[in-house]
VOVO-985170 format. One record per residue (C-alpha): residue number from 1; residue in one letter; y, x, z. Coordinates in nm, 4 decimals, always signed. Each point is the difference from the previous one (the first is absolute). Example, Ala and Ser with C-alpha at 12.3 -4.5 7.8 and 13.67 -1.06 7.14 Angstrom:
// VOVO-985170
site n:1, res:A, y:-0.4500, x:+1.2300, z:+0.7800
site n:2, res:S, y:+0.3440, x:+0.1370, z:-0.0660
This chain:
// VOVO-985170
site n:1, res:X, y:+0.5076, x:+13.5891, z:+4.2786
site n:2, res:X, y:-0.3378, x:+0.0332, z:+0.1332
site n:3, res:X, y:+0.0615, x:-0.2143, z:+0.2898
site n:4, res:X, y:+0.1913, x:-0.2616, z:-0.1533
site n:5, res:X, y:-0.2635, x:-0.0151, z:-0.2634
site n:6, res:X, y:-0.2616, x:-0.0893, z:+0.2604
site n:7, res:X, y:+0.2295, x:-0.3201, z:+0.1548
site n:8, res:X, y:+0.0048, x:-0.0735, z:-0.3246
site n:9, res:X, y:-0.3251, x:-0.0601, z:-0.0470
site n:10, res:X, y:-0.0017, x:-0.2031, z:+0.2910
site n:11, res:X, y:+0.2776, x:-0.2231, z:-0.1070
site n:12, res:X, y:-0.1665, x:-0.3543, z:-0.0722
site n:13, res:X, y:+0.1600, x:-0.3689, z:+0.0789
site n:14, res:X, y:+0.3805, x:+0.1654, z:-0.0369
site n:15, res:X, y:-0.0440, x:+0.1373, z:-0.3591
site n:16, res:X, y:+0.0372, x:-0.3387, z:-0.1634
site n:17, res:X, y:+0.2380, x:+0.0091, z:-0.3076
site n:18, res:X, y:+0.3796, x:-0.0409, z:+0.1747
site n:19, res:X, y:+0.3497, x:-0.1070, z:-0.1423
site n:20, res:X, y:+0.1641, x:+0.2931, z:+0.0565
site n:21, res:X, y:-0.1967, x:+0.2548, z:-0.1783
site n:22, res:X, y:+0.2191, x:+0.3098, z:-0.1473
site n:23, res:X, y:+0.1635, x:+0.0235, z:-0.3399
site n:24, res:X, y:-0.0557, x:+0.2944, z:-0.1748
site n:25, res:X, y:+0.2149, x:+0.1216, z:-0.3077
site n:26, res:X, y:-0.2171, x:-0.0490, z:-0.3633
site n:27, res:X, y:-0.0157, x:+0.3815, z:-0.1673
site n:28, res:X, y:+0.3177, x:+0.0387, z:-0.2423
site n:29, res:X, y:+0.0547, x:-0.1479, z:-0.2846
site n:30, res:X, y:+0.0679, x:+0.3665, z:-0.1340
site n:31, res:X, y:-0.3571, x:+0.1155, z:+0.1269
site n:32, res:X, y:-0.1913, x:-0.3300, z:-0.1285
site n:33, res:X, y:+0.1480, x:+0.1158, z:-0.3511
site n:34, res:X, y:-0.0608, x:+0.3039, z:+0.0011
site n:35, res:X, y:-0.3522, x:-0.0893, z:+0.1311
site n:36, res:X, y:-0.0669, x:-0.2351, z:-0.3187
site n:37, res:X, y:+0.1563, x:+0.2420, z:-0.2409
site n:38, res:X, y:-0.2708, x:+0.2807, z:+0.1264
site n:39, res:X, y:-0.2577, x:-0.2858, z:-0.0794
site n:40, res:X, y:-0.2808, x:+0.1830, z:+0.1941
site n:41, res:X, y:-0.1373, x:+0.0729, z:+0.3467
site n:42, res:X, y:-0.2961, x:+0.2229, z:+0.0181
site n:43, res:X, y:-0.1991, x:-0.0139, z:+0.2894
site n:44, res:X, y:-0.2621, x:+0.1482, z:+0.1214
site n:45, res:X, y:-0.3257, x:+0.0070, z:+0.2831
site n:46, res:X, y:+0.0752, x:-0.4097, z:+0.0641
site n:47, res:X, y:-0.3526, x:-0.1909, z:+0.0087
site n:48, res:X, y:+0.1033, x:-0.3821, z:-0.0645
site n:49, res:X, y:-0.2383, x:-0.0594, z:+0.3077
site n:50, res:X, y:+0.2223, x:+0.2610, z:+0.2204
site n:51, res:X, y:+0.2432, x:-0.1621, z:+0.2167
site n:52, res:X, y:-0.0008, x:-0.2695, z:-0.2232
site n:53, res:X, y:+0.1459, x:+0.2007, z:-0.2989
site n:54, res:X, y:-0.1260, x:-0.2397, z:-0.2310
site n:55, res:X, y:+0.2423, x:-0.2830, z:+0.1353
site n:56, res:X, y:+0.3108, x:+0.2556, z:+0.0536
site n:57, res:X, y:-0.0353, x:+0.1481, z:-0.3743
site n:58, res:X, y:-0.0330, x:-0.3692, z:-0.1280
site n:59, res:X, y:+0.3368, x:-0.0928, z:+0.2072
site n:60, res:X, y:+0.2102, x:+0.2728, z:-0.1387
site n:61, res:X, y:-0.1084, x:-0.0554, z:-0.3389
site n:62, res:X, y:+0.0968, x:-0.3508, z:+0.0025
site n:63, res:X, y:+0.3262, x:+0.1055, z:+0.1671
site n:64, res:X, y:+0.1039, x:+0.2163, z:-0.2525
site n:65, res:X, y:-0.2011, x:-0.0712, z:-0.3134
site n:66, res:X, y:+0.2003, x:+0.2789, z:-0.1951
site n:67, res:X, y:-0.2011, x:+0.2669, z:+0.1570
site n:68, res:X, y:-0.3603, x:+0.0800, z:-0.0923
site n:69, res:X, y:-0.2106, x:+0.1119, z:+0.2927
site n:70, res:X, y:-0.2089, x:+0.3027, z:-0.1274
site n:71, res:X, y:-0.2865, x:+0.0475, z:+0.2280
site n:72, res:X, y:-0.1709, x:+0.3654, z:+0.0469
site n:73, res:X, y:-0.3079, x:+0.0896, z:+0.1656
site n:74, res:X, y:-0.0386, x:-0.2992, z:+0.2652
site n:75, res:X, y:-0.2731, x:+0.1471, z:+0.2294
site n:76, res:X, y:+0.2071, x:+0.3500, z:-0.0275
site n:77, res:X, y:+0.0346, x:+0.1753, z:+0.3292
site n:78, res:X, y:+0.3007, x:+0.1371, z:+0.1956
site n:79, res:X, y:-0.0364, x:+0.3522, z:-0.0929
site n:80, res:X, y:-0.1097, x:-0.1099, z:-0.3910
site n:81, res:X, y:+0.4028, x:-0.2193, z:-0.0075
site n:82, res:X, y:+0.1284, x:+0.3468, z:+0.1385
site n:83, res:X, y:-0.1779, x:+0.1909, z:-0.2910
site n:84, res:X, y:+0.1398, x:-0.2358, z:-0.2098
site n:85, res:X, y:+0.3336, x:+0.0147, z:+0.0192
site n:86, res:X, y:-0.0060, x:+0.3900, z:-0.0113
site n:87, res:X, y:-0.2388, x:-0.0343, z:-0.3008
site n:88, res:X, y:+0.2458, x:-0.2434, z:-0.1739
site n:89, res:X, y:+0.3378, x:+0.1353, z:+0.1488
site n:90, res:X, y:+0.1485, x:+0.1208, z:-0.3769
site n:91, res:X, y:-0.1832, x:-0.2996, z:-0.1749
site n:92, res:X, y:+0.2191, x:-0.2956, z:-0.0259
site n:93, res:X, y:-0.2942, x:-0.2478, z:-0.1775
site n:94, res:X, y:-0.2937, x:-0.2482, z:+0.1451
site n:95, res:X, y:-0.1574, x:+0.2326, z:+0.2216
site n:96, res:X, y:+0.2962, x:+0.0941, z:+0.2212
site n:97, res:X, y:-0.0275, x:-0.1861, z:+0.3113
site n:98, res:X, y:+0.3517, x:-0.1397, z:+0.1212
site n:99, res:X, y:-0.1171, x:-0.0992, z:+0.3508
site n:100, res:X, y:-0.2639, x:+0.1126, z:+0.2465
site n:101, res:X, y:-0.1607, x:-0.1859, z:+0.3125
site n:102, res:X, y:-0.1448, x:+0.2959, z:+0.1806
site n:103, res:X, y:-0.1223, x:+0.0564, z:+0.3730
site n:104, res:X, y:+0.2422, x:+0.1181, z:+0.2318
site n:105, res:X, y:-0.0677, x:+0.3870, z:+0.0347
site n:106, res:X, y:+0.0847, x:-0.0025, z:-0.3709
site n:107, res:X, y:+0.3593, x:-0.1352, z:+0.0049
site n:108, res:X, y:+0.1369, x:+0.3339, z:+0.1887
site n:109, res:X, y:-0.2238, x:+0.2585, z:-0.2510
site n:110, res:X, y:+0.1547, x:-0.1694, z:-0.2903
site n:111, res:X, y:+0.3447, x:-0.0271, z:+0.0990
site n:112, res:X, y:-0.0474, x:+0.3942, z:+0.0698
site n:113, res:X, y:-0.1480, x:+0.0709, z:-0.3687
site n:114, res:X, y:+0.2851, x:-0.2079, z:-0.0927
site n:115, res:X, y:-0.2307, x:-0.2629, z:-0.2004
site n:116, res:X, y:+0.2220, x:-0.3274, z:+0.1629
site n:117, res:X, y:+0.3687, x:-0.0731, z:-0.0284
site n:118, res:X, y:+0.1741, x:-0.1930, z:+0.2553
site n:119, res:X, y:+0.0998, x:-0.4471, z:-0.0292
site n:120, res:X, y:+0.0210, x:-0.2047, z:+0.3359
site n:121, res:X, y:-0.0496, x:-0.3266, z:-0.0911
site n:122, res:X, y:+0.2463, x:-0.2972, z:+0.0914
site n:123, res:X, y:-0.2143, x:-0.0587, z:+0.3146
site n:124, res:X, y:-0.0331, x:+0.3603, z:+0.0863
site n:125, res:X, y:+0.0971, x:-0.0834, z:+0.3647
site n:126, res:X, y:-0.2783, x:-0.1700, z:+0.0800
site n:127, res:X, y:-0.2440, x:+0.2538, z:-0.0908
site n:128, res:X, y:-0.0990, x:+0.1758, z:+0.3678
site n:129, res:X, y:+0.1320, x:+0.3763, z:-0.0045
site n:130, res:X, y:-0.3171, x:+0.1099, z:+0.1243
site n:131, res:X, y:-0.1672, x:-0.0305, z:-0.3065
site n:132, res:X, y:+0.3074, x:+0.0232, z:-0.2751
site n:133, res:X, y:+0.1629, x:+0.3563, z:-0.1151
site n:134, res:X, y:+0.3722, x:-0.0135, z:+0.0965
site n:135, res:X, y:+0.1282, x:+0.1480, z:-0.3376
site n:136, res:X, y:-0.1863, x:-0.3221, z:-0.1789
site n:137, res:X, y:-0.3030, x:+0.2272, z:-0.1889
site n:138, res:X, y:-0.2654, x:-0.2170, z:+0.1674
site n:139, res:X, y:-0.0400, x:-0.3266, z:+0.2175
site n:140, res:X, y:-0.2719, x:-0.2042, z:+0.1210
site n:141, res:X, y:-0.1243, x:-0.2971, z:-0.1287
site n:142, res:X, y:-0.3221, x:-0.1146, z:+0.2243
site n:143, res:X, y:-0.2689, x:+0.0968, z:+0.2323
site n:144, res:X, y:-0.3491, x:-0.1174, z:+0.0919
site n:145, res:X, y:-0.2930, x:+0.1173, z:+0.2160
site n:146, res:X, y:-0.3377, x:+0.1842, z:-0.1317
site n:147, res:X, y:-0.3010, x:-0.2757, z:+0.0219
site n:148, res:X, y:-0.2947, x:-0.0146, z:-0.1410
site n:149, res:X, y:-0.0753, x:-0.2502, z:-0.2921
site n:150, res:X, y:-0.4226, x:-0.0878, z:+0.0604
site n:151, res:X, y:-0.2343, x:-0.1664, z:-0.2474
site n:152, res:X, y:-0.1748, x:-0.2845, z:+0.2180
site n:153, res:X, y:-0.2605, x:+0.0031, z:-0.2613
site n:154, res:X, y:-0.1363, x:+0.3188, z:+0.0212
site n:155, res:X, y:+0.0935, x:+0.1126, z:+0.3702
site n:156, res:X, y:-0.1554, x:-0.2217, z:+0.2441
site n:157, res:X, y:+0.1738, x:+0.1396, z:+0.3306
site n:158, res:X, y:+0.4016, x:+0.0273, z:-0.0303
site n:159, res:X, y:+0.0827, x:+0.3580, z:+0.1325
site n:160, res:X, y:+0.3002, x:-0.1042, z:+0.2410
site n:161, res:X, y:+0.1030, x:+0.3760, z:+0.0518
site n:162, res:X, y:+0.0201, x:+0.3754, z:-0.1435
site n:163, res:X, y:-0.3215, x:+0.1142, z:+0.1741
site n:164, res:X, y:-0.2206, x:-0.2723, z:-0.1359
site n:165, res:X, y:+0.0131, x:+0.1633, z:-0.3675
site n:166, res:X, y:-0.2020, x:+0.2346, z:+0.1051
site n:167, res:X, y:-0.3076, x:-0.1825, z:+0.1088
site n:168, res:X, y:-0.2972, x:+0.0183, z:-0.2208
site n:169, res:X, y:+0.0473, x:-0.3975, z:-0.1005
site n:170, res:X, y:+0.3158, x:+0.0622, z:-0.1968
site n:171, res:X, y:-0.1825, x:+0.3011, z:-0.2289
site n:172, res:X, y:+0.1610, x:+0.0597, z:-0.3514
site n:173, res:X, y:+0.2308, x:-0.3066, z:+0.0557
site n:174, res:X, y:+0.3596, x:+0.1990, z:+0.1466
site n:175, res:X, y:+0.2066, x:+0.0738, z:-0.2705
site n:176, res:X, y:+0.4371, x:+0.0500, z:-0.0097
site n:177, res:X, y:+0.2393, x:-0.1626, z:-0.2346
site n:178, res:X, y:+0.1217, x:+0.3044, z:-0.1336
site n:179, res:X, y:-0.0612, x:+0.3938, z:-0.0652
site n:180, res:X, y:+0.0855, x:+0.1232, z:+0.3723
site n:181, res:X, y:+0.1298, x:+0.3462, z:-0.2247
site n:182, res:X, y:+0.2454, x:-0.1800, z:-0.1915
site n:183, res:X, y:+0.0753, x:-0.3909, z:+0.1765
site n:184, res:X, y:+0.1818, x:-0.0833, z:+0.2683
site n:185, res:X, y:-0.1723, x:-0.2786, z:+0.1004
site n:186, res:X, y:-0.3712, x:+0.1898, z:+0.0101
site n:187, res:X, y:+0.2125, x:+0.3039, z:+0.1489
site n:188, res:X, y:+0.0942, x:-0.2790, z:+0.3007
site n:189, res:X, y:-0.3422, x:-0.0991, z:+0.0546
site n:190, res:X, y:-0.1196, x:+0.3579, z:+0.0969
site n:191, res:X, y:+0.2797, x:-0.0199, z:+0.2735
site n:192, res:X, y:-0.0515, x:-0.3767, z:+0.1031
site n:193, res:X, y:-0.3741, x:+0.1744, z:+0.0356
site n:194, res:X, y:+0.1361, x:+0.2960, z:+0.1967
site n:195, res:X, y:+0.2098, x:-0.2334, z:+0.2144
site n:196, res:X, y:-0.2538, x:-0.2213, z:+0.1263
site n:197, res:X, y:-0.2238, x:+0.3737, z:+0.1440
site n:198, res:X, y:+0.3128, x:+0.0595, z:+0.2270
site n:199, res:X, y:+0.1550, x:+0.2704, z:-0.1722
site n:200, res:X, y:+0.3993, x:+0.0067, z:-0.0796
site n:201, res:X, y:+0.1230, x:-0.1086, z:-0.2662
site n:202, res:X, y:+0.0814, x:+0.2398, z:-0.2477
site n:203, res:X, y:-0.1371, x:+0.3144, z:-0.0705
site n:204, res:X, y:-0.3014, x:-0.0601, z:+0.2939
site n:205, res:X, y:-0.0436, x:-0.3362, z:-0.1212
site n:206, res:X, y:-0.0338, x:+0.1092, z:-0.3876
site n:207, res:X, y:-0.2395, x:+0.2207, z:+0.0746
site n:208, res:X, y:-0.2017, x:-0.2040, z:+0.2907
site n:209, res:X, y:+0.0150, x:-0.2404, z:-0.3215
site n:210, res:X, y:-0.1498, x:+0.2493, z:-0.2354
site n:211, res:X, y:-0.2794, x:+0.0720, z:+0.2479
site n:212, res:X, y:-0.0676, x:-0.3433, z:+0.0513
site n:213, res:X, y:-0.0666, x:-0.0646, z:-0.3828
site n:214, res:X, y:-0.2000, x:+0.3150, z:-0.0356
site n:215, res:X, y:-0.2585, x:-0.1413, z:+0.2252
site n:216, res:X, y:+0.0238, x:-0.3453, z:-0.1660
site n:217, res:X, y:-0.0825, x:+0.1722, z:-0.3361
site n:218, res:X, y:-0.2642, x:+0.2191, z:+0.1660
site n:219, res:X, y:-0.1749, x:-0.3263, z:+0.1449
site n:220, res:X, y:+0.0221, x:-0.1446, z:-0.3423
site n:221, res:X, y:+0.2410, x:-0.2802, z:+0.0739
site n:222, res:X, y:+0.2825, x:+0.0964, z:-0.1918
site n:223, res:X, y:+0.0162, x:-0.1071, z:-0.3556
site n:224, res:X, y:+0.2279, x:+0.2685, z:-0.2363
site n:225, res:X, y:+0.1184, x:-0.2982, z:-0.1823
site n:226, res:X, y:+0.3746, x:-0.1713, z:+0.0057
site n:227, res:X, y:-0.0776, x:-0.3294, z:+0.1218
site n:228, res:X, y:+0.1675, x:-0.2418, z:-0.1132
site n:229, res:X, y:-0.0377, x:-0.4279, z:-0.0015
site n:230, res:X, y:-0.2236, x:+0.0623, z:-0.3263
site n:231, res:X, y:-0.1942, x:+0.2789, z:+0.1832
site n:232, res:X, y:-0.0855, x:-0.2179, z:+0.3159
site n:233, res:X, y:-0.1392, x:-0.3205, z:-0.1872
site n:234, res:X, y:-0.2174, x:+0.2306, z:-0.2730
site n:235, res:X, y:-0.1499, x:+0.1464, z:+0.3336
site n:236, res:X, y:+0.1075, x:+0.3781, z:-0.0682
site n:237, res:X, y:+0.2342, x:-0.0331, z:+0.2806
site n:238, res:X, y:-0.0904, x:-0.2240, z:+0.2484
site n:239, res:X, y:+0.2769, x:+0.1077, z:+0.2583
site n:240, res:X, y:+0.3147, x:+0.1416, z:-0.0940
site n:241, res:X, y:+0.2087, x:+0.1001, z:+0.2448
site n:242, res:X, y:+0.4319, x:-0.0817, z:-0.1777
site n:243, res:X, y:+0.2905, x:-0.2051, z:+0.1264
site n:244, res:X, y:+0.0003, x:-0.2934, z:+0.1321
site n:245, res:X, y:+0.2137, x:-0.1011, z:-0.2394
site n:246, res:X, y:-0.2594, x:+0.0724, z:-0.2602
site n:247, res:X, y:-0.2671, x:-0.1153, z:+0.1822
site n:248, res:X, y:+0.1630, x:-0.3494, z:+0.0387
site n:249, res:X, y:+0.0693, x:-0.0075, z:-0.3434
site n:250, res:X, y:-0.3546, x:+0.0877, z:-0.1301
site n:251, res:X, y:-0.1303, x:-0.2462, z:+0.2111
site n:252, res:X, y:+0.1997, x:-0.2693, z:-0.1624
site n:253, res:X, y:-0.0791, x:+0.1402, z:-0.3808
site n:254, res:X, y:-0.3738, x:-0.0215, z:+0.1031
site n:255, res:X, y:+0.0304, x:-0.3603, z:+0.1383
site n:256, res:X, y:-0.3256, x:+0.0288, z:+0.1364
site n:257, res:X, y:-0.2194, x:+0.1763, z:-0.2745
site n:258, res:X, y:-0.0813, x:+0.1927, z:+0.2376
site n:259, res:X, y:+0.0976, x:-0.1335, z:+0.3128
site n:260, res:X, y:+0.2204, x:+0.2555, z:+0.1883
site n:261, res:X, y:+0.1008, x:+0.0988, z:+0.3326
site n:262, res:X, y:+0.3403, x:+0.1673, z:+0.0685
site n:263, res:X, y:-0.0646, x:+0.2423, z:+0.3303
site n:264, res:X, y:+0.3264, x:+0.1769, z:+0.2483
site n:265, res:X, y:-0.2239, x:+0.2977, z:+0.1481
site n:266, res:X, y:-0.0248, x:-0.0263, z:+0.3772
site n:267, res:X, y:+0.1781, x:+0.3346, z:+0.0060
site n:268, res:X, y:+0.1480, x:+0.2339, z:-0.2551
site n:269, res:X, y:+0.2307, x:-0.2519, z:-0.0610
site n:270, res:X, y:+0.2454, x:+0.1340, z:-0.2734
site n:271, res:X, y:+0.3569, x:-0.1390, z:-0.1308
site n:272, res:X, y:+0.1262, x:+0.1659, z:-0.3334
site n:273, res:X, y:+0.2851, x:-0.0213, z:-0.1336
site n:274, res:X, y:+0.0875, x:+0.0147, z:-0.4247
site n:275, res:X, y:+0.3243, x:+0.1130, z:-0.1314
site n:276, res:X, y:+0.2132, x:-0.0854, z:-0.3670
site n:277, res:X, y:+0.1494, x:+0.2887, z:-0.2098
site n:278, res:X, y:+0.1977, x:+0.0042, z:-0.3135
site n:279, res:X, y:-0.1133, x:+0.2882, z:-0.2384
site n:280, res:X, y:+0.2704, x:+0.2640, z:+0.0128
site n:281, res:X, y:-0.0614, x:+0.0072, z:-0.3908
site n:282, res:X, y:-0.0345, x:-0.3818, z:-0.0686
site n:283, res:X, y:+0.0407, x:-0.1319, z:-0.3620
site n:284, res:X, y:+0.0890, x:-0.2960, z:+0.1267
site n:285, res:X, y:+0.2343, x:+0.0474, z:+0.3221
site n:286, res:X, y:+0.1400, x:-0.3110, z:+0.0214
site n:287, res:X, y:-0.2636, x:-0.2124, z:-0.0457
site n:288, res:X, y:-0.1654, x:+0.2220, z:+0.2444
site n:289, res:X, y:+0.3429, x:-0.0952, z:+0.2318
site n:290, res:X, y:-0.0895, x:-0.3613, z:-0.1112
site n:291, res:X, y:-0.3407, x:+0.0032, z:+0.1493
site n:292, res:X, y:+0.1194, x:+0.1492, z:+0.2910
site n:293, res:X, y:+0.2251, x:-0.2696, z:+0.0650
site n:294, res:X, y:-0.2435, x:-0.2409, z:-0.0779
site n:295, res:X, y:-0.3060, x:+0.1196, z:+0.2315
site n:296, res:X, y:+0.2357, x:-0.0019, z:+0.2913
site n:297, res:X, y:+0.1759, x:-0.3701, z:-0.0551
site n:298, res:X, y:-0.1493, x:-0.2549, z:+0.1974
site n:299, res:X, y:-0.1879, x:-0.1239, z:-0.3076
site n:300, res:X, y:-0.1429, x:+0.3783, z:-0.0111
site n:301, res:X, y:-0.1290, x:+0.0361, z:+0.3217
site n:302, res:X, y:-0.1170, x:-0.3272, z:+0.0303
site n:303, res:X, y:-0.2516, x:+0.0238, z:-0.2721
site n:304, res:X, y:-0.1329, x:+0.3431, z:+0.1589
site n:305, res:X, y:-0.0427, x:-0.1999, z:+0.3515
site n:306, res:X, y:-0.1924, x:-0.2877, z:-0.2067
site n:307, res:X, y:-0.2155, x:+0.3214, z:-0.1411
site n:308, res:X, y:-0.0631, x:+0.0685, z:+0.3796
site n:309, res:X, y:+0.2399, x:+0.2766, z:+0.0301
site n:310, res:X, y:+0.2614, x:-0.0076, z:+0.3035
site n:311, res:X, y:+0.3380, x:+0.0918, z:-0.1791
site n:312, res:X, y:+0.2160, x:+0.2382, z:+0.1118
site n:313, res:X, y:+0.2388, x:-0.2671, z:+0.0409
site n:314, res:X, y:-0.2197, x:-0.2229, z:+0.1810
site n:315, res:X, y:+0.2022, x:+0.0465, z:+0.3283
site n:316, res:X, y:+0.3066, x:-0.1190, z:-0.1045
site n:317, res:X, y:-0.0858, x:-0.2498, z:-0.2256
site n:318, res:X, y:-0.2462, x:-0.1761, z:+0.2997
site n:319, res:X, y:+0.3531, x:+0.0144, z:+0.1969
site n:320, res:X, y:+0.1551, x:-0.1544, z:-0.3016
site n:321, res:X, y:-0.2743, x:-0.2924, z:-0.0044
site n:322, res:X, y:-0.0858, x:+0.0898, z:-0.3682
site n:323, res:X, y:-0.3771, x:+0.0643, z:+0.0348
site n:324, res:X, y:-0.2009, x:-0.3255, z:-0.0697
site n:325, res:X, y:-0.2628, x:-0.0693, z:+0.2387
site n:326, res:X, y:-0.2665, x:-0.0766, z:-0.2139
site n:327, res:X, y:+0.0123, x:+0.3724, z:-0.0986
site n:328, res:X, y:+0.0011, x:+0.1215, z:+0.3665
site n:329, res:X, y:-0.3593, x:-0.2824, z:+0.0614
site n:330, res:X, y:-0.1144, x:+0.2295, z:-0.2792
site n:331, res:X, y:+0.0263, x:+0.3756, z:+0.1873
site n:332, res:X, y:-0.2777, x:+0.1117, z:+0.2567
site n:333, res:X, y:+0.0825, x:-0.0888, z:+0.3600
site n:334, res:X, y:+0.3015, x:+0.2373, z:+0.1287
site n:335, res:X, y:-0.3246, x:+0.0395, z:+0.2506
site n:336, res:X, y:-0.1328, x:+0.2669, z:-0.2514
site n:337, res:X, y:+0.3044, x:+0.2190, z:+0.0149
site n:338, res:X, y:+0.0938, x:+0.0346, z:+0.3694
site n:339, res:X, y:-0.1566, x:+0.3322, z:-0.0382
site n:340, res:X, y:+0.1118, x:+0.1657, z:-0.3043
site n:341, res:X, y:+0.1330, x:+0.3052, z:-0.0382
site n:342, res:X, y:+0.2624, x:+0.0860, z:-0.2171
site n:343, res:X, y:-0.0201, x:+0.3633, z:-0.0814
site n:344, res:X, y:+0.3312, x:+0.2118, z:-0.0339
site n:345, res:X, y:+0.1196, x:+0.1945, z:-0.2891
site n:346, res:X, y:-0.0972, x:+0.3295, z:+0.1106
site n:347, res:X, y:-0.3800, x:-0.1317, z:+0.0815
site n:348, res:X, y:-0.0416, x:-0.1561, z:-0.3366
site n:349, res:X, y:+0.1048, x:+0.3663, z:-0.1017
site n:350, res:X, y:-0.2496, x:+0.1678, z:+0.2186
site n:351, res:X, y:-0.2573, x:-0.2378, z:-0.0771
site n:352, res:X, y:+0.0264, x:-0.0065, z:-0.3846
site n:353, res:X, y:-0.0141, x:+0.3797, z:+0.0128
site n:354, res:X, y:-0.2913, x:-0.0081, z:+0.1709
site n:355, res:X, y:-0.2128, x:-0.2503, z:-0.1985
site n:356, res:X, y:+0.0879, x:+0.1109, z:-0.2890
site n:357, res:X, y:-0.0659, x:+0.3505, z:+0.0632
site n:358, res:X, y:-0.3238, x:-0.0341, z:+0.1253
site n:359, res:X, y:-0.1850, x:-0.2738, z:-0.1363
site n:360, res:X, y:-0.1779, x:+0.2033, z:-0.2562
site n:361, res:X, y:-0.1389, x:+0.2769, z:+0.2867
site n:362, res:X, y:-0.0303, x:-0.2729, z:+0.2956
site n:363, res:X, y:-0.1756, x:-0.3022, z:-0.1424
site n:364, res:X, y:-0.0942, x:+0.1312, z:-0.3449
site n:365, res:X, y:+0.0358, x:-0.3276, z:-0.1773
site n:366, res:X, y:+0.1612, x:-0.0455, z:-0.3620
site n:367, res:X, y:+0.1649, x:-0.3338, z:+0.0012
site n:368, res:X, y:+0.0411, x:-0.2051, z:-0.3189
């Protein structure tokens, strides 16, 4: 997947919209019914400014106008959706969640609590292996690479790698997007950080991470806030280090109040990968199914690519000529990710454990 992900990228001039693009199957009439009859989908941890969430929610309620979208804790974090659904798992009203988007070392732990139940969508086959649970519990649904999002306002030199943050210039200005105890996307950014010192990723590289943001909090560069695009333009955050995708995304909600630049590190360079989940103890399974089905249609997975997000189905769909270029003009050069790195399973694992474990004793910083 990896691989082909990366041609991908590189794909230009022959991923103009083609004739022969493949017909998929519509979700049953049974399910759609069944869907509408529910009435409700509860989601949960989906920022509208996250992959383009906004868009996506919009498009499925004006699919299936039957079914009111109940929205829970948007800027929720991977670990909070997990406590969630076991919080929720014998409550069958508004604060259930039916669906979870969670990073990909949390797929595996909650299949093995037994918090998902299994549903391959109609396009199932398209999904890579590498980064989809055979049995159906959990599948992914896009990746991007850890940048950093800079306020041109405030910071008058760009750092351009890692080891910049640490220079004197760039005091009380370093902040992450998320509690590195609790989100997978803060948790990511200790090991992009550990990956660009030379250690392995994993265990050597969460903890190489860990080090590294000790000694930015000891120099008094790190800021123990969540940054987010609000953050940034107050001037509380002036750098947050998050997803391209959401880096891309705040830049365009800012439109230039403050002007923004959108930074690759030189090195470190990290590829992460999210995963969907239906709630083993969903009120509403099949509108859960019903999401499902509609995240991974074309219609799905083009609105997370317009939100910056390369779809899982991005690969076949480019083959299939169904990506319009005007989205692909839009993405950062295929320059910036000639040398990501796309963590396995098992490092995520090691890694997570490690940040999380740690974080308190090694940099000392309470993040909220």
């Amino acid at each position: 997947m990896i691989t082909n992900f990366r041609k991908a990228l590189s794909l230009t001039t022959a991923l103009v919209m083609a004739s022969s693009a493949i017909a998929y199957a519509e979700p049953s009439a049974e399910l759609i019914e069944a869907a509408k009859k529910e009435g409700m989908l509860t989601t949960i941890a989906l920022p509208h400014d996250w992959c383009g969430y906004g868009a996506v929610i919009d498009g499925f309620k004006k699919k299936y106008p039957e079914i009111t979208v109940n929205e829970l804790n948007p800027d929720a974090g991977s670990a909070d959706e997990v406590e969630a659904i076991k919080a929720n798992k014998d409550n069958k009203g508004p604060q259930a969640p039916d669906v979870v988007d969670v990073g990909l070392a949390f797929g595996p732990q909650m299949k093995a609590e037994g918090l998902l139940q299994p549903y391959k969508v109609s396009t199932w086959d398209e999904i890579p292996a590498e980064v989809k649970d055979a049995d159906g519990f959990w599948y992914g649904d896009y990746y991007g690479v850890m940048s950093l999002l800079v306020n041109k306002d405030l910071v008058a030199n760009t750092p351009k790698d890692w080891s910049d943050l640490l220079k004197p210039e760039y005091a009380g200005q370093v902040a992450l997007a998320g509690d590195p105890r609790a989100s997978n996307q803060a948790i990511l950014g200790v090991l992009a950080a550990g990956l660009a010192s030379g250690a392995k990723a994993g265990k050597d590289a969460g903890e190489a991470g860990l080090k590294y943001f000790g000694e930015l909090n000891k120099a008094g560069n790190f800021v123990p806030v969540i940054g987010k695009s609000g953050t940034l333009a107050q001037g509380a955050t002036p750098i947050v280090v998050m997803w391209d995708y959401n880096a891309l995304a705040a830049k365009d909600t800012l439109a230039g109040n403050p002007p923004v630049e959108v930074v690759v590190p030189a090195s470190g360079v990290l590829a992460g990968v999210y995963v969907q989940g239906i709630s083993a103890f969903a009120p509403h399974p099949n509108a859960a199914k019903l999401w499902m089905e509609y995240l991974y249609s074309d219609e799905g997975q083009t609105a997370w690519l317009a939100g910056y997000c390369h779809p899982a189905r991005f690969n076949a769909m480019s083959k299939a000529g169904k990506i319009p270029q005007a989205l692909l003009d839009k993405l950062p050069p295929a320059a910036s990710y000639e040398k990501a790195y796309f963590p396995t399973l098992e490092e995520v694992d090691a890694n997570k454990a490690a940040v999380t474990g740690a974080w308190d004793s090694v940099v000392g910083a309470n993040v909220q």
